[in-house]
Each structure stands twice: as C-alpha cells, then as structure tokens.
C-alpha positions in Angstrom: 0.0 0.0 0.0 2.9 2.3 0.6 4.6 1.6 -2.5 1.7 2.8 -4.2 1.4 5.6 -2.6 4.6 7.1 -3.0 4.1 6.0 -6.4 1.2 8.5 -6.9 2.9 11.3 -4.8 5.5 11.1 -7.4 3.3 11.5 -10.3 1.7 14.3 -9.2 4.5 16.1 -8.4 6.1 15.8 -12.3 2.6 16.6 -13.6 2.5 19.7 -11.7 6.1 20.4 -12.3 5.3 19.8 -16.5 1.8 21.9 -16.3 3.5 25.2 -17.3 5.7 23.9 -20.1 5.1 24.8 -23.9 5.6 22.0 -26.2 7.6 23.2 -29.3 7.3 20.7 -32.5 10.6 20.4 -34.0 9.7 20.5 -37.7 10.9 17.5 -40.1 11.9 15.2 -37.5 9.7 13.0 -34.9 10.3 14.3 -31.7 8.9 17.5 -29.3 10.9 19.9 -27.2 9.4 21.6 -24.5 10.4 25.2 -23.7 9.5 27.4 -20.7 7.2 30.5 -21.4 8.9 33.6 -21.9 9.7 35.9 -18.9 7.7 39.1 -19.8 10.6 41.2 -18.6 13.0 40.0 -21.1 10.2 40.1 -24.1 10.2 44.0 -23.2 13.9 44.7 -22.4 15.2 42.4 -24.3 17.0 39.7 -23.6 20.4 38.9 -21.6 20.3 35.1 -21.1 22.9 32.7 -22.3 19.9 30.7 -23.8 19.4 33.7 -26.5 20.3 32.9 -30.1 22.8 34.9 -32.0 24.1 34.4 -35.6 27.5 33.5 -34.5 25.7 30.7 -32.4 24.1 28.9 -35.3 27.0 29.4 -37.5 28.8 27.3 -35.1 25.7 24.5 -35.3 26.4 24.4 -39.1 30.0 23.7 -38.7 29.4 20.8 -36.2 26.8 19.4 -39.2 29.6 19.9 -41.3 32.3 18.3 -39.0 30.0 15.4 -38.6 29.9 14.6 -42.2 33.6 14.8 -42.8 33.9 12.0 -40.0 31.6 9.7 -41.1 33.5 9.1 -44.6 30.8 8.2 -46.5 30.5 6.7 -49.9 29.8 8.8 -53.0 26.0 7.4 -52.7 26.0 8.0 -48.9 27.0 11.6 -49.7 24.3 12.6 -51.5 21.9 11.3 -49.1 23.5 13.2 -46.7 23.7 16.4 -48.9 19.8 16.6 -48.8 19.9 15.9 -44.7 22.3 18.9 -44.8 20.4 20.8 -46.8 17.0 20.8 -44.7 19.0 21.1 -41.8 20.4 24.5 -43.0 17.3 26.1 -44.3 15.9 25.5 -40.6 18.4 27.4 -39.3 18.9 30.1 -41.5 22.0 29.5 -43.3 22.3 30.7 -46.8 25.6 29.0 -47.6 27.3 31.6 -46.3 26.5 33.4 -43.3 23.6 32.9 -40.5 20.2 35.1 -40.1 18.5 34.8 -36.8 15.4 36.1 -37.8 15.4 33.0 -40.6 16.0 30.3 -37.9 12.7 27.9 -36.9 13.8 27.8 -33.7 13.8 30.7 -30.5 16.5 29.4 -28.1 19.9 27.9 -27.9 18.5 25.0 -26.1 16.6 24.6 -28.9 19.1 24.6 -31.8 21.1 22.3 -29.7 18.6 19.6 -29.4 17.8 20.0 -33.1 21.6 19.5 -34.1 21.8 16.4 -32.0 19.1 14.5 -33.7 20.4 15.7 -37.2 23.7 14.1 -36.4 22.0 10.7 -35.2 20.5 10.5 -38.5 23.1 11.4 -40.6 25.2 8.4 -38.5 22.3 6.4 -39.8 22.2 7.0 -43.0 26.6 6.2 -43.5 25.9 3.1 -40.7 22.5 1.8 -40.9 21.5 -0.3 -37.8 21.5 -3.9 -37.8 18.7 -5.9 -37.7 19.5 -8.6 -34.9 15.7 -9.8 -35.0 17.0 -12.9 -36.9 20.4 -13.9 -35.2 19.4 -17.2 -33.6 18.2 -18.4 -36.8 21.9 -17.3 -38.4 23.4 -18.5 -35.5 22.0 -21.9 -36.0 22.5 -22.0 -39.9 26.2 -21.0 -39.8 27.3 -23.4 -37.2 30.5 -25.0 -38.2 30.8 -28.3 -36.9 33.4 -29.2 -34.7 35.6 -32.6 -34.5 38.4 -33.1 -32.6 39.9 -35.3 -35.2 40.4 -32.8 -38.5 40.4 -29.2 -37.0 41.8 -26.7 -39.3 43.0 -23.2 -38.4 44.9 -20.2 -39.9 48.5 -20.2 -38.3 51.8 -19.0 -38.4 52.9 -15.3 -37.3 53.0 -13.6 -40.7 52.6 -9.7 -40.1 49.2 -8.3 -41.6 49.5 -7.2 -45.0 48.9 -3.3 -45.6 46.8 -2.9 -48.7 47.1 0.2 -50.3 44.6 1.6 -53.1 45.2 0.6 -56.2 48.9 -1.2 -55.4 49.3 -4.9 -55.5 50.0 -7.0 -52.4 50.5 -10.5 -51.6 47.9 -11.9 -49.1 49.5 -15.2 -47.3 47.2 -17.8 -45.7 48.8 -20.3 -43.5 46.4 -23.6 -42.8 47.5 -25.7 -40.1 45.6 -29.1 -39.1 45.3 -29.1 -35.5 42.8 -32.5 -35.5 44.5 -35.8 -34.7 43.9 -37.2 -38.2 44.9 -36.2 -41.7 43.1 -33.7 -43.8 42.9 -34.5 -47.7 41.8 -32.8 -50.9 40.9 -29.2 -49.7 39.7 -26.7 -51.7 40.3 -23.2 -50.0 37.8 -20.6 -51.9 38.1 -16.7 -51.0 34.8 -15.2 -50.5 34.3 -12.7 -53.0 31.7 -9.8 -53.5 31.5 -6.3 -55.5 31.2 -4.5 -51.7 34.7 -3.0 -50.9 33.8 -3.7 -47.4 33.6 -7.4 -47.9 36.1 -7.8 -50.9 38.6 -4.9 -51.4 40.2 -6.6 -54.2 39.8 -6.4 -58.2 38.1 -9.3 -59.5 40.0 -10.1 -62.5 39.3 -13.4 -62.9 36.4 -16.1 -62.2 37.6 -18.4 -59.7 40.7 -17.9 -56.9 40.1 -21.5 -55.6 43.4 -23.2 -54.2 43.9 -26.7 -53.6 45.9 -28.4 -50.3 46.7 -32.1 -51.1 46.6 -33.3 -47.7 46.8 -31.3 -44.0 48.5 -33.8 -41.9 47.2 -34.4 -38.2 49.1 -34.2 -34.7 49.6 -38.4 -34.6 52.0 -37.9 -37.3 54.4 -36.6 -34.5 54.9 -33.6 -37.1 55.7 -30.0 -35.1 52.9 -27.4 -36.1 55.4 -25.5 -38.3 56.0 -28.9 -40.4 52.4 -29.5 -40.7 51.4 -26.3 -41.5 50.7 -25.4 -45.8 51.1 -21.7 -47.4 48.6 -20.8 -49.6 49.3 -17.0 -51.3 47.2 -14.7 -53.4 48.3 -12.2 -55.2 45.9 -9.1 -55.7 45.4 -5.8 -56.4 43.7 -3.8 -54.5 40.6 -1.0 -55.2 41.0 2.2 -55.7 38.0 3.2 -53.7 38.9 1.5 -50.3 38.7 3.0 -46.9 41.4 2.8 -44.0 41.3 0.3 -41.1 41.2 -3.1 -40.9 39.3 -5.8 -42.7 38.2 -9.2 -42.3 39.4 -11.3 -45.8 37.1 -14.7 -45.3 38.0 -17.8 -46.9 35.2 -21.6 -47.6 37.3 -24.6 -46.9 36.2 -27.9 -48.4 38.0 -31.1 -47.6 37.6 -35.2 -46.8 38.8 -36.4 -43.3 39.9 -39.5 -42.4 36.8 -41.5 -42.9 35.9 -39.9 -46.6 33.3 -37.2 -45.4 33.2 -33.7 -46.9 33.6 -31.4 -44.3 33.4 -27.7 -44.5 34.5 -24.5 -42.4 35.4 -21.2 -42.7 38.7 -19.7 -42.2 39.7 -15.9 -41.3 42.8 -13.8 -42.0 42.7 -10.0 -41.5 44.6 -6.9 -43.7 45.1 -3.6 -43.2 43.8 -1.2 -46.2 45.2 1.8 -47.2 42.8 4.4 -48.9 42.3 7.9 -51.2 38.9 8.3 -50.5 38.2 11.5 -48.3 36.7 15.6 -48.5 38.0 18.8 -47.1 36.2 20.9 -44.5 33.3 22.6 -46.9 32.8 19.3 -48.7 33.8 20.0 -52.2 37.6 19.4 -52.8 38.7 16.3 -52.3 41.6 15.3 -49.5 44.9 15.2 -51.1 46.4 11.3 -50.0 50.1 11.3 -49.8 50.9 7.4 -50.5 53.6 5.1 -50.7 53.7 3.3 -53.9 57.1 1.4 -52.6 60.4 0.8 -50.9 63.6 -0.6 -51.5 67.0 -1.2 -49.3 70.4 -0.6 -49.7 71.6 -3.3 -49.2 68.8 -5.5 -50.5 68.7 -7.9 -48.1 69.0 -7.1 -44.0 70.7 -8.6 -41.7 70.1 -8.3 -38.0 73.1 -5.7 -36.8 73.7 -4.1 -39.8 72.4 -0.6 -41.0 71.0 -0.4 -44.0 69.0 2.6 -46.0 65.5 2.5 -46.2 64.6 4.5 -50.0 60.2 5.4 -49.6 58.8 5.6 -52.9 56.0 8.5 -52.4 52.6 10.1 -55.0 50.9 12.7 -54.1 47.4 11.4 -55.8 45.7 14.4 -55.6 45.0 16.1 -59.0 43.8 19.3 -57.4 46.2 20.4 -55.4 50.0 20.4 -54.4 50.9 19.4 -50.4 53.7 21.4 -48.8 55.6 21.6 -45.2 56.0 17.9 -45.4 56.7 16.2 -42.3 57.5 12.5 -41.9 58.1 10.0 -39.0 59.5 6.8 -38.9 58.2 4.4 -36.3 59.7 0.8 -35.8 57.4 -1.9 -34.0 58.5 -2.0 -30.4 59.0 -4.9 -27.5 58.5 -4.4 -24.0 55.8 -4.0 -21.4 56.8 -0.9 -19.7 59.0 1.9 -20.6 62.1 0.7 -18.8 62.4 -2.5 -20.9 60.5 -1.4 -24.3 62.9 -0.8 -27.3 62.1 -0.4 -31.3 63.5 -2.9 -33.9 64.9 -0.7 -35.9 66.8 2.6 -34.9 68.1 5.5 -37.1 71.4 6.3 -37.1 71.3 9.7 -37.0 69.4 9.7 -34.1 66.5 11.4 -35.9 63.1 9.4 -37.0 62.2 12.6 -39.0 62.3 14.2 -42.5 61.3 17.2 -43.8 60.1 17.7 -47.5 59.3 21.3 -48.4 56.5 20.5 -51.5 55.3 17.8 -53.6 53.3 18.8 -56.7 49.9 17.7 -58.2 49.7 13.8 -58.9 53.7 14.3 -58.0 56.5 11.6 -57.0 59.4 12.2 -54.4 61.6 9.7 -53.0 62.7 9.9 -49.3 65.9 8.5 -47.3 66.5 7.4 -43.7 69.6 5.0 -43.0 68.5 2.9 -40.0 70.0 -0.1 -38.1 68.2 -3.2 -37.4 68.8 -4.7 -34.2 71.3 -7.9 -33.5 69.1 -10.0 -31.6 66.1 -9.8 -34.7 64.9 -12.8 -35.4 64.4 -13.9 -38.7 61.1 -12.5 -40.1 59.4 -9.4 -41.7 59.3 -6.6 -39.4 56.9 -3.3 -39.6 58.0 0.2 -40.0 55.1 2.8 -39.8 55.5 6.3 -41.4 53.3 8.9 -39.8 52.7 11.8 -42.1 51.2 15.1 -41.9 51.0 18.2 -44.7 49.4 20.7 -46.0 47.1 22.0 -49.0 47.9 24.9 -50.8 44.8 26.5 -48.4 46.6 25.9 -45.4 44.8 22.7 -44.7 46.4 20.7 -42.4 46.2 16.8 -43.2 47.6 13.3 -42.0 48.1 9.9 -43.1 50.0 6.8 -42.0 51.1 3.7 -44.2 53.4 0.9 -43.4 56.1 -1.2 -44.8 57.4 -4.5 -43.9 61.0 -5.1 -43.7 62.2 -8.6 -43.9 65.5 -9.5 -41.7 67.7 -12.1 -42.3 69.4 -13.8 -39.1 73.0 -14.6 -40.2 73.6 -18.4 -38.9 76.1 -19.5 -37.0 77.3 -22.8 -36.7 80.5 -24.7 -34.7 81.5 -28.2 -34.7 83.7 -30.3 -32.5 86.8 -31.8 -33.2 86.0 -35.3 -35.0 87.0 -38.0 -33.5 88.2 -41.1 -36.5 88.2 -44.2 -35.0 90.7 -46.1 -36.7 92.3 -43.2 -38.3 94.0 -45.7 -40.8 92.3 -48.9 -42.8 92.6 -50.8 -45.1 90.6 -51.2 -48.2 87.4 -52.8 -47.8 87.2 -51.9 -44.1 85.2 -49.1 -41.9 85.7 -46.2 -39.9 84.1 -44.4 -37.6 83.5 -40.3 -37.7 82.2 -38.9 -34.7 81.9 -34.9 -34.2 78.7 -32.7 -32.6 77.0 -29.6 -34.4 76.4 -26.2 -32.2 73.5 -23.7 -33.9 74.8 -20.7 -32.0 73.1 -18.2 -34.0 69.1 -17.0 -33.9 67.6 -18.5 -36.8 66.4 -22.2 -36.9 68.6 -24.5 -38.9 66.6 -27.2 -41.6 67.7 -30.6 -43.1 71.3 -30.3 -41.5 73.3 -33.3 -42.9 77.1 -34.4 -43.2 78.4 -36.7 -45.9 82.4 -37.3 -47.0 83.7 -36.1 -50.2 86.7 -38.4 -50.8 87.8 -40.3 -53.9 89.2 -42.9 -51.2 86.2 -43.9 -48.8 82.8 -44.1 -49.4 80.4 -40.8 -48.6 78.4 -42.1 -45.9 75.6 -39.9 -45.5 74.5 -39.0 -42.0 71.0 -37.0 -41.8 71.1 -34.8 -38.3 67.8 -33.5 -39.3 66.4 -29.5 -37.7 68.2 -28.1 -35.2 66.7 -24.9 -32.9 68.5 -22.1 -31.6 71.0 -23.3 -28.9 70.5 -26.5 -29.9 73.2 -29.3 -30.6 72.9 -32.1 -33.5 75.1 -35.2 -33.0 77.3 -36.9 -35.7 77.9 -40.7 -36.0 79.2 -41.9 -39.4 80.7 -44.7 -40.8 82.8 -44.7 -44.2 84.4 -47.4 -46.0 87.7 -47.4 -47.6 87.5 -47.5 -51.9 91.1 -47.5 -52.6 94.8 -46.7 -51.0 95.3 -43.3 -50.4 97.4 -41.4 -52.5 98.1 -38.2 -50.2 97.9 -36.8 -47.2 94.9 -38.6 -45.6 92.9 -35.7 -45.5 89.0 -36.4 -46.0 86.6 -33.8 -46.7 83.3 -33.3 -44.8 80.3 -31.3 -46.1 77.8 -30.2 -43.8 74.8 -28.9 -45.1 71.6 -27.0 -44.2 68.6 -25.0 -45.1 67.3 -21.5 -43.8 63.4 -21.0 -43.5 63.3 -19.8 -47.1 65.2 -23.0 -48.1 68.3 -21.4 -49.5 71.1 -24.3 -48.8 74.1 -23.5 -47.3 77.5 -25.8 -47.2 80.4 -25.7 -44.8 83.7 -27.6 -45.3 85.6 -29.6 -42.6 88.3 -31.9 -42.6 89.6 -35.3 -40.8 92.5 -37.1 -41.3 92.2 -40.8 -42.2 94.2 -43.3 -44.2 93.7 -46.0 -46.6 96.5 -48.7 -47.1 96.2 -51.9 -49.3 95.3 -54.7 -47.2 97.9 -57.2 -45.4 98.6 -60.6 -47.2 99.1 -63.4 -44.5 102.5 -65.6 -45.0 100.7 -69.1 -43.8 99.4 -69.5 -47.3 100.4 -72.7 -48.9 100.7 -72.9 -52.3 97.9 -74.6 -52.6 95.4 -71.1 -51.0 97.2 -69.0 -53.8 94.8 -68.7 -56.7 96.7 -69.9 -60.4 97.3 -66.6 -62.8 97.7 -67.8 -66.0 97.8 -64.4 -67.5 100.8 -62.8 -68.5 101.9 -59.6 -67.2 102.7 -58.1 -64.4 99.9 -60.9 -62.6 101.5 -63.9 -64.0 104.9 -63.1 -62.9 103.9 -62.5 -59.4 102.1 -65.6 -58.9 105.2 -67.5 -60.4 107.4 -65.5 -58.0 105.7 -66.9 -54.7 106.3 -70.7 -55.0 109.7 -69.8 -55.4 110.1 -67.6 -52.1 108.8 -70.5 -50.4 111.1 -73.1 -51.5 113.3 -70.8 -50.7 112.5 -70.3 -47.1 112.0 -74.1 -46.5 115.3 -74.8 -48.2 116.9 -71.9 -45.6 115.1 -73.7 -42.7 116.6 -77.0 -43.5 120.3 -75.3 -43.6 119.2 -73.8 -40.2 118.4 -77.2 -38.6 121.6 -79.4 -40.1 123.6 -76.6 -38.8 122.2 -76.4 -35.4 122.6 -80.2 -35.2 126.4 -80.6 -36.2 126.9 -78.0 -33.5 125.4 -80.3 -31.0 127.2 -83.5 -31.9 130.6 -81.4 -31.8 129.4 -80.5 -28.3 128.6 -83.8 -26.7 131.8 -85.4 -28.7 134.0 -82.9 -27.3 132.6 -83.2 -23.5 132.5 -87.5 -23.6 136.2 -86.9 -25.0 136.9 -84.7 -21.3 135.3 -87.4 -19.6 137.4 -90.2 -20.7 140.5 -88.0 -19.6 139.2 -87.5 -16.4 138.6 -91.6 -15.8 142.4 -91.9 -17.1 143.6 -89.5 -14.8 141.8 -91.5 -11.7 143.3 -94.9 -12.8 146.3 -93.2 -12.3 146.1 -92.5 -9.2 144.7 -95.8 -7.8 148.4 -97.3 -9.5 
C-alpha cells in the first residue's frame, strides 16, 4: 500500500512540475521539445540570457553538421543522401551557404538549436551506418554453425605480419592452414569469399575463380611440429582504388575429406590492413589530397640483423587538385616491452632522428625519401613493420595526416660450430670401416633445416649421416661410418660437407676436414701354395704368382740349412765333452796305480 502511494505522490508532483511547459514541435523530424514560457521582462527589455540565439551561435551549429559529415567518410551514394539531410538542416536554421540570419531560424533558443543539431547528427550516422537488424540472429546463429571434430580441426596459423593494402597497389595476401585435429586432412579446396562491396572484398576481381587446392593437411599423430604440418597458400591481388582505411576481415570456404571420406566444411579468417584515397575537405567540395607510398627498397637488399641499412620510400601525391607542402614524416619501428624501462624499437636511425622534412610535392607528384637505420642484432628472422606517420598541408593551409606501413624482412646470419672429429681407426685398409664422430652447435638466432654431413673423398665411401632441424641453442650429433675404396694417394685428408637450409630453403654448405688413411690390405704368409689362386695371365699378374712358389722353396730350403747346422753344433758339443770325460777316468786310474 505504501509503494503505491509514494508512487502517486511522485506522479503528481512531475505533472505539476510539467503543467506550465510549452511544447515546441521540432519541424521534419519526430520528436517535441518543451520550452518554458517567456519571462515578460525579457520580451520588453530584451533579452540577456545565455539561452538567446545569436548568428554566431548557429553558425557554429552548421559547422558541427559539417564536421559530422567529414567524419563519417561516407561513400559517393551515402553523400548525396547526406547532402539533402544537410540541406534541410540548413534552411531550418537560416543559413544561406554563407552566413547565419537569426530572424530565418525555426527555432527561438539555444536550447533549442542544440537539441535540433543532435538529432540531425544521429540521423546522418544512420544513413553512412544503418543499424542492424539482430531480429533474426538465432536463426543465423543456427544455420552457420560450423561443426566441430576433434579429429580434423583446421586453423589459420603462423605469425606472418598483416599485410597493408594500399589503393590501387598490388600486395600478396599469405594464408597459413595448419591441421590441429588428430587425423589427416585431404583434398581441400580453400575458396576466397568474393563480393562487389569494398567492405567485404577490397580486391579487383579479375578473374572467375581464386580457388586453391591443399593435397593433404596432416594431423598431430604424425608426431609432425605445427610448423611442419602447416601449408602456405598465397594470393596475389590488387587492391581497389576506392577503399577506406582500417582493418578488414578477408574470409575464406574450406572444403576437404577427413579420415573416414566425409566432406567437411568450415570457414577460415585472416585480417589486412587497407590503405585508402577516399576522403573531403572541410566545406565538402575538394577532395583530400592522399600522400601514398607506392614502394620501398634497401640498400643493401637484403638485411641482416646488426647491420644498417638505407631505407629508400617511394612517395605520389594522388591528388590532381592540389600540391601538399611543409611535409613532415616519422618513422616508427614496432617496439617490444611492457613498460618503458624495458621497451625498445626494432629498428633505430642512425642519425638519431626518426624525421624528415620535404618542403613540397606537386599535383599527382612523386618524391623519394631516405632514412639510414640499423636493425637490431638480436632480430629474429622474419618481416618486421615500419610505420611512417605523415602530416601536410594543402595549398589553403589545410592541415592533413596519413600513416602507411612497410614490412622489412630480416635475415638472421647463422652461425654454426663443430667439435673436433674423432676417426676411430684413423687408418684402414681397403674394404674396411671407420668411424666419424663430431657434434653440431647452432649458436646463431635463426632455426637450422635438413642439416646433414656426408664425406667427399675419392678414397672412402660418402656415408651420409641425416642430423635432421636443429633450434637455436640446440646441438645435433654426428655418427658416421665410411668405407675405404682405394689406398690413399696423399695426405689422408678427408673432406666433410655439412649442409643445411634456412626458412626460405636457401642451402648453405660448410667444409671440414679429418685425417684418415687408406692402405692396401695385409697378405698373411701361412698360405700354402695350394690357397694362392693360379694366374695364368701374362703380365705383371702372371709373374707374381710365379714368383711366390719360389720364395717359399726358398725359405724351407733356408730352414733345413738352419736345422743341419744347429745339429752338427750339438754332436761337436757332446763329442767334445765325452772326450773330457774319458780324460778324467784316465787321470783317476792313475792315481789308484
């Protein structure tokens, strides 16, 4: 009972409080604005409110209509629309195109006016960005479910930077699909989704189908790392002359069979970053002069991380209207860090100044700008942004900016040690094995591919050995085994090749050297004649095999000498001592007598 009670207290009390307002109709829109009654004092004297309306007043309310139309960016349709709004808007309130007249204005306060330019600005936001209709999500909701299986699960990966498309300049639009399901993915058609909106396709269509194929999109069982299982698909495009700037969603249908032969579909996103010309000055006639870059080179061409290098900007002023002078451009490098005591930029000039200064550039001109920078030594190897912050003016003064970016790829220089190989025998003969035993160190930043070591001797065999990827930091282990082809002829030096890739497959080959010897192998001296094979060629082979029966006849015959020698020796002996002892019985007989 209370509730309702203070409900009708407070009812009264706004019906009394609204009893002495006038409602004011606010012509051409839907909506009323309620005004007090006029004080009579002020009618007479005239009067000194802030609420009165003044010329200078509703000029300023004309130039906020205007503002509000240079922000919204509209289309050339959406302008005209907005033209008319304008036009109504201005006849309400006394503006003749030029200058303001009080007495022409529909409205009596500043209040008012006010309320009157507020609506006209929602519905010229309406007319550039019409509001959605979410009446019907569930039902979209339900017919664009994508189904989900944890066994083929594709996904856009990799860390490629986003691509800035400029109007009316090609660029390369990379799409990296990576299988994150357990099973293998075959036979995928990936299909860009194209339409004739900018907003949904910002692209010329120049031909009738950009359809891709992927023979297969291995799973995780494989073992595989995400970077091995993941394929590159790339499109080359150019891109509209009548985009906007921001970012946009590039959409892409995927069709493929999993595992069990089912068609499966799903949709994959990537995102760029557009570039456009599109724009109007302050009184909506001329159009905005756009300062682009239309490309960059390097000097040298490629970077490596540590080294300076110059940085050339190609740059058009696209503006057929007028020349932009008082030219000021900044260079900012991506940065790393959380907080500004550990934050630092990729790339740094070397001047110590991120700035340039161009006096003028002429209609539909071209100039060419310089900064040497340095890119840091810890870089890893991949493209790296650089955005160039530019601001100008018109030949009326008219201040403008405009940003753009350019990617700058680095190369990490690799660095690779070995130790010392150990050669286990370091001498063999032919027909036998060694062993070559020596660790790989990847001391450098970039990730080494396919490393592998084979021998480049005309004496042993090559024996491969694969070592496979190695990471940064990480250390591959040799174990090779080579044969010995034929005696060696020099030194017993053996050359070793070690080989890898970087991640744009360019091979690279480093030399090292181990000492091992090849002899001809040892013939054993307890062959008979009968073990040695019969040669009844002439030559060089014939004599030899006639030569060995005679070395051993030879060696028997000097053996026999040996023996009868050693013999007679013996006899003389034991004759001479039973000759000592018969003198020795004589002697005792002798003495006996």
């Amino acid at each position: 009972m209370k509730k309702w009670w203070m409900k009708g207290l407070a009812v009264a009390l706004c019906a009394g409080m609204l009893a002495p307002a006038a409602a004011v109709s606010v012509p051409g829109i839907g909506m009323t604005v309620y005004a007090e009654p006029a004080d009579p004092t002020s009618a007479e004297g005239g009067s000194t409110t802030e609420d009165k309306i003044t010329n200078e007043k509703l000029l300023s309310a004309v130039n906020l209509l205007k503002a509000q139309k240079i922000s919204l960016q509209p289309n050339e349709k959406q302008a005209q629309k907005l033209d008319v709004k304008l036009a109504e808007a201005y006849a309400t309130l006394g503006y003749d195109g030029s200058a303001c007249d009080v007495s022409k204005c529909q409205y009596q306060s500043q209040a008012e006016v006010t309320a009157y330019v507020d609506v006209v600005k929602s519905q010229m936001n309406d007319i550039v960005n019409p509001p959605k209709d979410d009446s019907n999500d569930d039902d979209d909701n339900d017919k664009d479910t994508v189904p989900v299986n944890a066994d083929h699960f594709l996904m856009v990966g990799g860390t490629w930077v986003t691509p800035v498309a400029n109007a009316g300049q090609e660029v390369s639009i990379v799409l990296p699909v990576v299988n994150m399901g357990k099973t293998n993915v075959t036979n995928a058609v990936v299909t860009p989704v194209l339409s004739t909106d900018t907003a949904t396709w910002p692209f010329e269509i120049t031909q009738s189908s950009y359809s891709q194929n992927i023979a297969d999109l291995p799973g995780t069982d494989t073992g595989m790392s995400d970077m091995d299982r993941r394929r590159e698909l790339t499109w080359n495009l150019k891109t509209r002359s009548d985009v906007g700037n921001g970012y946009q969603k590039i959409s892409f249908n995927v069709r493929y069979f999993a595992s069990d032969g089912s068609s499966q579909t799903t949709t994959l996103d990537t995102y760029i970053q557009t570039s456009g010309t599109a724009g109007v000055s302050a009184d909506g006639k001329s159009s905005v002069p756009r300062v682009i870059v239309t490309g960059f080179e390097t000097n040298p061409e490629t970077v490596h991380a540590g080294e300076s290098f110059m940085l050339t900007l190609h740059l058009k002023n696209t503006s057929t209207a007028t020349s932009v002078s008082n030219m000021l451009f900044e260079f900012d490098a991506a940065v790393e860090g959380k907080d500004s005591e550990t934050t630092y930029e990729y790339f740094l000039p070397t001047a110590g100044s991120n700035t340039i200064f161009v006096d003028k550039m002429a209609k539909n001109g071209t100039k060419d700008i310089q900064i040497e920078m340095e890119a840091r030594a810890d870089l890893a190897q991949k493209p790296y942004a650089i955005d160039v912050n530019m601001s100008y003016e018109d030949e009326h003064v008219n201040a403008y900016t405009n940003k753009a970016s350019v990617s700058i790829p680095v190369k990490q220089a690799a660095r690779v040690d070995m130790s010392e190989p150990e050669v286990n025998p370091s001498s063999i003969e032919v027909g036998s094995e060694a062993n070559i035993m020596f660790s790989i160190y990847n001391l450098g930043k970039t990730k080494l591919y396919n490393v592998k070591v084979s021998a480049d001797s005309e004496f042993v065999s090559s024996g491969d050995a694969f070592v496979g990827n190695l990471d940064s930091g990480a250390t591959g282990s040799v174990d090779m085994y080579v044969n010995g082809l034929a005696p060696t002829t020099d030194d017993g030096t053996v050359k070793l090749n070690i080989s890898y890739e970087d991640e744009t497959g360019e091979a690279t080959v480093i030399e090292k050297t181990v000492s091992l010897y090849v002899s001809e192998p040892m013939m054993d001296d307890s062959m008979g004649m009968d073990d040695m094979p019969a040669d009844d060629q002439t030559g060089t082979g014939g004599s030899v095999g006639k030569a060995v029966p005679v070395i051993v006849v030879f060696l028997i015959a000097a053996g026999g000498i040996a023996i009868i020698i050693s013999l007679k020796k013996k006899k003389l002996k034991e004759q001479k001592k039973l000759e000592e002892d018969l003198i020795d019985l004589d002697e005792e007989d002798d003495e006996k007598e």
